[in-house]
C-alpha positions in Angstrom: -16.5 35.1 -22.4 -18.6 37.8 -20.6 -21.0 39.4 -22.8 -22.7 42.7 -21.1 -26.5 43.6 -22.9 -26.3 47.0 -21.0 -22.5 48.1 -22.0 -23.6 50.1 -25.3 -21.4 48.4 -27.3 -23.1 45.8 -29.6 -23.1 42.1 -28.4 -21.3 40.8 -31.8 -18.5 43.7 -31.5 -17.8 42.7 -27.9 -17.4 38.8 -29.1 -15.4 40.0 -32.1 -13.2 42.2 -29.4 -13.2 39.1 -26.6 -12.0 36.8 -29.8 -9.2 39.7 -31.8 -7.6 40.4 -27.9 -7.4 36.6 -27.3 -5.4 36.0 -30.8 -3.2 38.8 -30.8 -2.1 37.8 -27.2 -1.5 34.0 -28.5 -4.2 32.6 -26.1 -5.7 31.3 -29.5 -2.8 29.8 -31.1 -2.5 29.8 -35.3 -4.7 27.0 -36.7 -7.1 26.7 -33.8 -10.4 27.2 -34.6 -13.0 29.1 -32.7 -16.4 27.4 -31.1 -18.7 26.8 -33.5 -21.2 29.5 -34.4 -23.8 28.0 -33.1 -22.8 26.5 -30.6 -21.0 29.8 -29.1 -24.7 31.8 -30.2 -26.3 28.5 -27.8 -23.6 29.2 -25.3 -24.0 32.9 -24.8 -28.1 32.9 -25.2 -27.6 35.1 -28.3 -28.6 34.9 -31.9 -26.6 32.6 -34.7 -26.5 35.9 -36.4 -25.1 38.0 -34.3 -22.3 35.5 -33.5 -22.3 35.2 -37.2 -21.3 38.5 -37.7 -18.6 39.3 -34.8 -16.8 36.3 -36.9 -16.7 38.1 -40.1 -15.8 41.0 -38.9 -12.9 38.9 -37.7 -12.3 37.2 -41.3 -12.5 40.8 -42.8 -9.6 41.9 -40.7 -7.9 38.9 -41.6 -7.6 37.4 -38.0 -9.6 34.5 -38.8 -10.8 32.0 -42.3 -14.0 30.5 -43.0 -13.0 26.9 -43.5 -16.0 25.1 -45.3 -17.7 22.3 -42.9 -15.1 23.1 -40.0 -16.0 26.6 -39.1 -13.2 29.8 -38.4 -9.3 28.6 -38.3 -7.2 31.2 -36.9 -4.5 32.3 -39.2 -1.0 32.9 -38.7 -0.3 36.2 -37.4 2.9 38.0 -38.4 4.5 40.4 -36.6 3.5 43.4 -38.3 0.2 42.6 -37.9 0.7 42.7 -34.9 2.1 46.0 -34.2 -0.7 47.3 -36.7 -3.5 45.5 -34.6 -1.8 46.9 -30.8 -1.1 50.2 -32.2 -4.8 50.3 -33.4 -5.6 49.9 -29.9 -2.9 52.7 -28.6 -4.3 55.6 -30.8 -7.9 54.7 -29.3 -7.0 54.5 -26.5 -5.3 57.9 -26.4 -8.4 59.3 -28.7 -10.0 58.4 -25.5 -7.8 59.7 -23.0 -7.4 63.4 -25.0 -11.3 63.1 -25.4 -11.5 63.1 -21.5 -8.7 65.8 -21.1 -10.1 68.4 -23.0 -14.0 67.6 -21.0 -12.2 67.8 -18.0 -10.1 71.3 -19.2 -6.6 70.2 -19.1 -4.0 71.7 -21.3 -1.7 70.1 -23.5 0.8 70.4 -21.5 -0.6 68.6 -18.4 -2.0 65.8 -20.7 1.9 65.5 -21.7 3.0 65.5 -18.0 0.5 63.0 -17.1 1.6 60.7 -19.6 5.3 61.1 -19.0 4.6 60.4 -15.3 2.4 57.3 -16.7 5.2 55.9 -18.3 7.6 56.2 -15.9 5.7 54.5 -13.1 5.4 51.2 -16.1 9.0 51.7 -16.3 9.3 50.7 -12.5 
């Protein structure tokens, strides 16, 4: 995990985001259990809280559970979680991308062809 200090994003969300993008895309399977906190806080030269709290704001979104004496199980992700959780991602990515379209003056209309032609070179 690659943890930037000078990204502007705060150090627990980028472990929380490093963590939720490595469950949703199975590379941390149901029932595995994430490094311990302090270990991953020893790991990363960070504080035991800050890694403290990138892992409940993965419990809160229900990604993870505190088991006591064992640390955070991954829980079993169903499938509309998981369109819930990618489609999270979509619209902010596209809040992004129709945030940088209207700095940079483009219509509607060319924001829609650009996207069109986006898709269709995927589709290749």
């Amino acid at each position: 995990m690659i943890i930037s200090q000078t990204s502007g994003v705060p150090i627990y969300q980028q472990i929380s985001d490093s963590f939720r993008t490595d469950i949703l895309e199975g590379r941390i399977k149901e029932g595995e259990y994430l490094p311990s906190i302090r270990g991953l806080a020893k790991e990363l030269k960070i504080s035991v809280i800050t890694t403290m709290k990138a892992y409940e704001l993965l419990e809160e979104e229900g990604l993870v559970t505190a088991v006591q004496g064992k640390g955070y199980a991954v829980n079993a992700q169903d499938g509309n979680m998981l369109k819930e959780q990618h489609m999270r991602k979509v619209e902010e990515g596209l809040m992004q991308a129709i945030q940088s379209a209207r700095i940079a003056g483009l219509s509607e209309k060319e924001l829609m062809d650009t996207l069109r032609i986006l898709l269709t070179l995927k589709e290749n």
